[in-house]
C-alpha positions in Angstrom: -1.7 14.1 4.2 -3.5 13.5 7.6 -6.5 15.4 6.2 -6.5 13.0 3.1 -6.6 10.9 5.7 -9.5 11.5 7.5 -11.6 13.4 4.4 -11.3 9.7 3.0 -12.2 7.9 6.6 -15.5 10.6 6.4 -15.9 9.4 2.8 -15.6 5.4 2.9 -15.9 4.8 6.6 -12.6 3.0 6.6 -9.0 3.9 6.9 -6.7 4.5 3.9 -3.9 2.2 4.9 -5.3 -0.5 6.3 -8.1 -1.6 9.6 -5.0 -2.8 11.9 -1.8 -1.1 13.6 0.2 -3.7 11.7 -1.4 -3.1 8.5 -0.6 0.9 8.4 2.8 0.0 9.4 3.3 -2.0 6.5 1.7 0.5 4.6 3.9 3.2 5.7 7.0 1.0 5.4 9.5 2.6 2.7 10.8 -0.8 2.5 7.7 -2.4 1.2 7.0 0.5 -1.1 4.5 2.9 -0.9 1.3 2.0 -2.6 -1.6 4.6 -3.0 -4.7 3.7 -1.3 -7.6 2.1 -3.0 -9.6 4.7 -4.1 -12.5 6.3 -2.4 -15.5 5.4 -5.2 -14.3 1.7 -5.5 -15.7 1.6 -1.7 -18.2 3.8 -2.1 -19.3 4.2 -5.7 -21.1 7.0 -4.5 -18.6 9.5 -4.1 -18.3 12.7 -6.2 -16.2 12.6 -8.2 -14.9 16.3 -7.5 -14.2 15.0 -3.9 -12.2 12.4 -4.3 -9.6 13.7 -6.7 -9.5 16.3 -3.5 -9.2 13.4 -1.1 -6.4 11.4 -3.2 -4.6 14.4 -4.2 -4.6 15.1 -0.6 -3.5 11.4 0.6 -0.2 12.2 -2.2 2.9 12.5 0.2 5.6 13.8 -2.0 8.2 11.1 -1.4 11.0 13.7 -1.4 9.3 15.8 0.8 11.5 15.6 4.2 9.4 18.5 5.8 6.4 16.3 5.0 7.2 13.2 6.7 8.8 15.4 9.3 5.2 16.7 10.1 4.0 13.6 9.7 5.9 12.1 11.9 5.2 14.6 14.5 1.2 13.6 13.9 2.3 10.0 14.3 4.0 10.3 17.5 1.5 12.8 19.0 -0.8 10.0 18.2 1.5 7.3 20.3 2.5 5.8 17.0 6.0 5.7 17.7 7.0 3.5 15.2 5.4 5.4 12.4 6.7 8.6 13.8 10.4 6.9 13.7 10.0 6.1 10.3 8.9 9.2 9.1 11.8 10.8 11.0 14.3 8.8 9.5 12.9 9.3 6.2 13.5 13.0 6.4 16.9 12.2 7.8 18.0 10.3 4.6 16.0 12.9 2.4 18.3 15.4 4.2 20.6 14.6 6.7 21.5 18.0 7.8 17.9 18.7 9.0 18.3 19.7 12.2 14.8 19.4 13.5 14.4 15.9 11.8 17.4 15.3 14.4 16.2 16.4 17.2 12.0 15.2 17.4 13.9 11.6 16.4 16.0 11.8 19.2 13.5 12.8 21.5 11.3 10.1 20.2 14.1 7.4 20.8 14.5 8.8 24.6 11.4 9.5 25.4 9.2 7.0 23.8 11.5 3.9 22.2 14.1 4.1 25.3 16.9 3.9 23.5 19.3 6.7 25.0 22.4 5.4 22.4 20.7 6.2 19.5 19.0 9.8 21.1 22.2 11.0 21.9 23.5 10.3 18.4 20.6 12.2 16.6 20.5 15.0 19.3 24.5 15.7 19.2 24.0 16.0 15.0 21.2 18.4 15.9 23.1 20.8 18.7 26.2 20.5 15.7 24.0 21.3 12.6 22.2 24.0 14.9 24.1 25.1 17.7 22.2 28.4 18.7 18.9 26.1 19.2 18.6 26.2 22.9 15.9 23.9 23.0 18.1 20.9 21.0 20.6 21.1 23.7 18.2 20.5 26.9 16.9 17.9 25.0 20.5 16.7 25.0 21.6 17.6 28.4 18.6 15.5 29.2 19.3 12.9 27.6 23.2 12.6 29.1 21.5 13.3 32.3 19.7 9.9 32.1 23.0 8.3 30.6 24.7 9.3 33.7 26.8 11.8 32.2 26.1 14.7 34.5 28.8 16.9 34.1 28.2 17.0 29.9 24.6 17.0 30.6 25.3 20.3 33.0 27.5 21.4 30.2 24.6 21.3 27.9 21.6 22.9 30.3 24.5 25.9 30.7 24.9 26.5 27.2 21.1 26.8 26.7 20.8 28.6 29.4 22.9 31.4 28.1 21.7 30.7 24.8 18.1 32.0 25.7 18.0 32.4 29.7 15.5 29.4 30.6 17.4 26.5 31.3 17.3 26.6 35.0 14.7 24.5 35.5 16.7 21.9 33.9 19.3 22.2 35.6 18.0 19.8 38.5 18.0 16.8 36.3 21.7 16.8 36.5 21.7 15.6 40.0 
C-alpha cells in the first residue's frame, strides 16, 4: 500500500487521499467508507497505462487484511500519524481480535503517543494473555503500570520478562 502510495505521488505529483491531514483521515476512516483514489491518468493523462494498473493495484488494501492495516499502521505511526496508526490498529483488532501484535503496537501507541494509559493497559494485558511468552508485550506493560502507579504489578511484569528472555533489567528502574 505505502508504495502505491508514493509510485502514484511520483506519477501525479499529488497524494492519493487527499492534500491535507484532515482529508487522509477522512479518507482512511472505515466509517466513511473507503473510496479508491481517483485514478493516476485522470491527473495525468499521460500515464502508461501498464503503470498505473501497477500503481492502483498497489494502492488496493484488502479490507480483511488485519496484517495489512497492522503494517500500515505501523508506517502511520512511524510517520507521527497517530490517529491513522490507531485506526489501522483497531481495524486489525476487529478483523481479529486475538492478534496479539495488533494488541500490543495499539497499546504502545495509546501510552506513548495518545496518552491514554486506561485504554494501553487494556490492549497490552489482551496481548501478555493471548501471548504470554512475548517478553517484549509484558515490559511494554510493566511500563505502562509503572506510569499508572502500579509499581508492584509493573515489577511483576519486568520480572516475568526478565525470566522470559533475560533482558529486563534495564526496566526494572522504571518501577521506582
Amino acid at each position: 500500500y505505502a508504495l502505491g502510495g508514493i509510485l502514484y505521488w511520483l506519477l501525479t505529483d499529488a497524494l492519493p487521499n487527499g492534500d491535507t491531514l484532515e482529508e487522509i483521515a477522512s479518507a482512511h476512516d472505515r466509517a466513511n467508507g473507503r473510496a479508491a483514489p481517483p485514478s493516476p491518468r485522470d491527473r495525468r493523462p499521460g500515464v502508461d497505462r501498464d503503470l498505473e494498473l501497477v500503481c492502483r493495484r498497489a494502492l488496493a488494501l484488502a479490507p480483511d487484511n488485519g496484517r495489512a492495516h497492522l503494517r500500515r499502521g505501523v508506517a502511520h505511526q512511524k510517520l507521527g500519524e497517530y490517529e491513522l496508526a490507531r485506526s489501522d490498529y483497531e481495524a486489525a483488532i476487529d478483523l481479529d481480535e486475538s492478534d496479539a501484535a495488533a494488541h500490543r503496537f495499539l497499546g504502545n501507541l495509546l501510552s506513548e503517543h495518545l496518552d491514554d494509559l486506561a485504554s494501553a493497559e487494556e490492549h497490552l494485558r489482551r496481548a501478555v494473555e493471548l501471548d504470554s511468552e512475548h517478553a517484549g508485550g509484558r515490559r511494554l506493560l510493566g511500563t505502562v503500570l509503572t506510569k499508572a502507579g502500579e509499581h508492584a504489578d509493573a515489577l511483576e511484569q519486568f520480572e516475568t520478562a526478565f525470566g522470559l528472555d533475560g533482558d529486563a533489567s534495564a526496566w526494572f528502574h522504571r518501577c521506582y
